[in-house]
N, C-alpha and C positions, 0 to 999 in steps of 0.2 A: 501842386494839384490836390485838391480837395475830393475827396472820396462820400459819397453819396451813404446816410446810413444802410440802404438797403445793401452797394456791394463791402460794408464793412461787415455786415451781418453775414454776406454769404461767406465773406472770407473767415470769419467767425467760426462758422457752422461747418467747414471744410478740417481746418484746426482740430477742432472739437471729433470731429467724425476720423479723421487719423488717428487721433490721441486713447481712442476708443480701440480702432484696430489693434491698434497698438498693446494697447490694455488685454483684451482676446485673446492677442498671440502669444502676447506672455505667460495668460495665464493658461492656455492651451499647451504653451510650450513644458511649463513649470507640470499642468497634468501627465503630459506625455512623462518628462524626464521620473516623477514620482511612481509610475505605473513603469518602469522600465526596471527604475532602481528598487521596487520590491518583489519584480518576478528576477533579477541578480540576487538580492539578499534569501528568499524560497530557494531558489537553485543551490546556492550554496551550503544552504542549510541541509539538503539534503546529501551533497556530496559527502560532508562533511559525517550524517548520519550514516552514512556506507562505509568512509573509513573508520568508523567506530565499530562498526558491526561485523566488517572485516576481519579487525583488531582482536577480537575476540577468540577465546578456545571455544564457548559453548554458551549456547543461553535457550531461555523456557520458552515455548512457543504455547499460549493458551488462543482454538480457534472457536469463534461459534458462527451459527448463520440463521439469517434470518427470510423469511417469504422464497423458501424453498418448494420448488414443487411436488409433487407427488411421484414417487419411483418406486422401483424394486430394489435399489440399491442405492441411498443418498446420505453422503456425508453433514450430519447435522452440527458436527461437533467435536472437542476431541482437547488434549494438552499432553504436551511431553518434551523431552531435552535432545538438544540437536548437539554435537559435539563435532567440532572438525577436523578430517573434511567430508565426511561423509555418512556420518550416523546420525541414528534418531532411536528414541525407545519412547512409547508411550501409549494412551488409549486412543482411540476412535471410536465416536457414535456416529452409528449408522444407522438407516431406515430398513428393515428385512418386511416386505408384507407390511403395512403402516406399524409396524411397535420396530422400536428403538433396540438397539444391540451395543452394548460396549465390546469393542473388538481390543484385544491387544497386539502391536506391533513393534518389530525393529525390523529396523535396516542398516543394513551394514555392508559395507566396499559393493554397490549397487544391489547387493539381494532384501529382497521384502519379505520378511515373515510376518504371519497370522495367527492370531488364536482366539478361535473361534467361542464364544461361550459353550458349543456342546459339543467341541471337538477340545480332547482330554491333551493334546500339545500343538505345537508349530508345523505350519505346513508353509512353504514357499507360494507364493501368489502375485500376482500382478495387482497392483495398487490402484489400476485405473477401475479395478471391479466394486470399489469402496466409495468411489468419485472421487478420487483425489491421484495427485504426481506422489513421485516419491520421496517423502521429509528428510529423506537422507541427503537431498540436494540442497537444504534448506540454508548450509552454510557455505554454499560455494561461492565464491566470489564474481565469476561467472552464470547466471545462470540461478542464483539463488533467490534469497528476499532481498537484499542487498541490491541485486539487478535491480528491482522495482524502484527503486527509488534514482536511479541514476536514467532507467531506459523513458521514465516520468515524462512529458511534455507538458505544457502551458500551465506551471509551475505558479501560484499566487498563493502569497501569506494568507492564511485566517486567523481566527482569534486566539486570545492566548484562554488556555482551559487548564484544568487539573485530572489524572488517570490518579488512579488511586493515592490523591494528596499529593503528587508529584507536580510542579507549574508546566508546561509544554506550551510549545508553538503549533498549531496547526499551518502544515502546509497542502491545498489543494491541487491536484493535478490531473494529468488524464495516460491512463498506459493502457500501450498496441495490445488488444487481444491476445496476438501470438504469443505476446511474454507470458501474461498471466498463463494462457494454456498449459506451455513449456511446463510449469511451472508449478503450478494449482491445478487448475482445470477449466475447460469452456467449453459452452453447447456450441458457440458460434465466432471464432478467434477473430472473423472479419470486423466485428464490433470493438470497438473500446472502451475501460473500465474506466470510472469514474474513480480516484482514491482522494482521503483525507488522510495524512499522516499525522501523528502527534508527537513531536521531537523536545525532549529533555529538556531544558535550557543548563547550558553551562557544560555536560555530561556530552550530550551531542549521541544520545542514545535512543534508538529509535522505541519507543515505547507502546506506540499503537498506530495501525494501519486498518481502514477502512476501507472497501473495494465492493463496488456497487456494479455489478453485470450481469450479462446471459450466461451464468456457471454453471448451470444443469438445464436447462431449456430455452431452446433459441428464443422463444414468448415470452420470456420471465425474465424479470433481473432479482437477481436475490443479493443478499448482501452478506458477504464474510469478513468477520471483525477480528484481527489478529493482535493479540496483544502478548507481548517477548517482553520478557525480565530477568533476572538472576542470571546477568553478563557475566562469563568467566566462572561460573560456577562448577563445581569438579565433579566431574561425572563419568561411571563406568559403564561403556553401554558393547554386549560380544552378542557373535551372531547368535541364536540360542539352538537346540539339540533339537529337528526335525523329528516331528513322528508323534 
């Protein structure tokens, strides 16, 4: 039987039109499996950054923030050493009246002390009056910075960058209001925070976290930049003498 060119053409063009799907799927497929395989390698990257931070006795917490609203009491800023499992000693800037106030703090087996610039020692206070949780929780492994990175969802690599001449991986993600609350703080915990982490290469230490949300006004997202160094570093932080 002799085949007409026109149905040799169709059967041609049928060929050609699978060999295409075909082409598509694979390469669809091949997109799916690389967009799978790098929110795996993110994830891991971050577990990974938890157990390192876990791992540790104590490290520097330096915070700042940016398009903060306007309050009577708002944490601008601040650094100090967290020791585990439950201390912290260091400064805090705060907004009093629009000017800035360096507050000094510790905490210690849950209590929060204060010192005020024009109060002459320590007075015991509640930490939410400053905008902020209390840094004494900052190395718990439950509950802590550490949690952030593990309670993370829809996890994707970014690019690789350098924190003060160090190489890191940026990994993006997005974490439940509630955590951060618990945690830091939030006008509105129903919302979720936007974060960029920037993780060590090789080290697997987390070096720098970026957190973009409604932390002081449900209207506003502001942005707090935490940046932790000097892993294991020896530090003596006691409750201090009240009054």
């Amino acid at each position: 039987m002799i085949r007409s060119p026109h149905s040799r053409f169709r059967a041609l063009a049928v060929l050609c039109a699978i060999s295409a799907l075909g082409a598509v799927a694979a390469c669809t497929g091949a997109d799916s499996a690389d967009r799978s395989g790098q929110t795996d390698r993110a994830s891991a990257l971050l577990a990974d950054a938890k157990k390192t931070l876990d791992a540790t006795d104590s490290v520097h917490f330096t915070l700042t923030t940016a398009d903060v609203p306007d309050g009577s009491a708002t944490l601008v800023g601040g650094e100090g050493s967290a020791v585990r499992p439950d201390k912290f000693k260091g400064d805090l800037k705060v907004t009093f009246a629009s000017s800035v106030a360096t507050v000094k703090v510790v905490s210690v087996d849950g209590k929060f002390y204060a010192k005020l610039p024009i109060t002459p020692g320590y007075s015991e206070v509640d930490p939410a009056q400053f905008g902020v949780g209390d840094p004494g929780k900052y190395m718990q492994p439950e509950g802590g910075v550490s949690t952030l990175l593990v309670k993370a969802t829809n996890a994707r690599l970014g690019k690789k960058s350098r924190v003060n001449g160090e190489v890191v991986q940026e990994v993006h993600a997005t974490i439940p209001g509630a955590v951060v609350k618990d945690l830091l703080t939030s006008a509105d915990s129903t919302k979720p925070v936007t974060a960029t982490f920037s993780i060590v290469e090789g080290s697997n230490e987390l070096r720098k976290a970026v957190l973009k949300g409604p932390f002081f006004d449900k209207g506003v997202d502001s942005t707090l930049t935490i940046v932790l160094d000097r892993y294991g570093e020896k530090v003596d932080i006691r409750a201090p003498k009240v009054g």
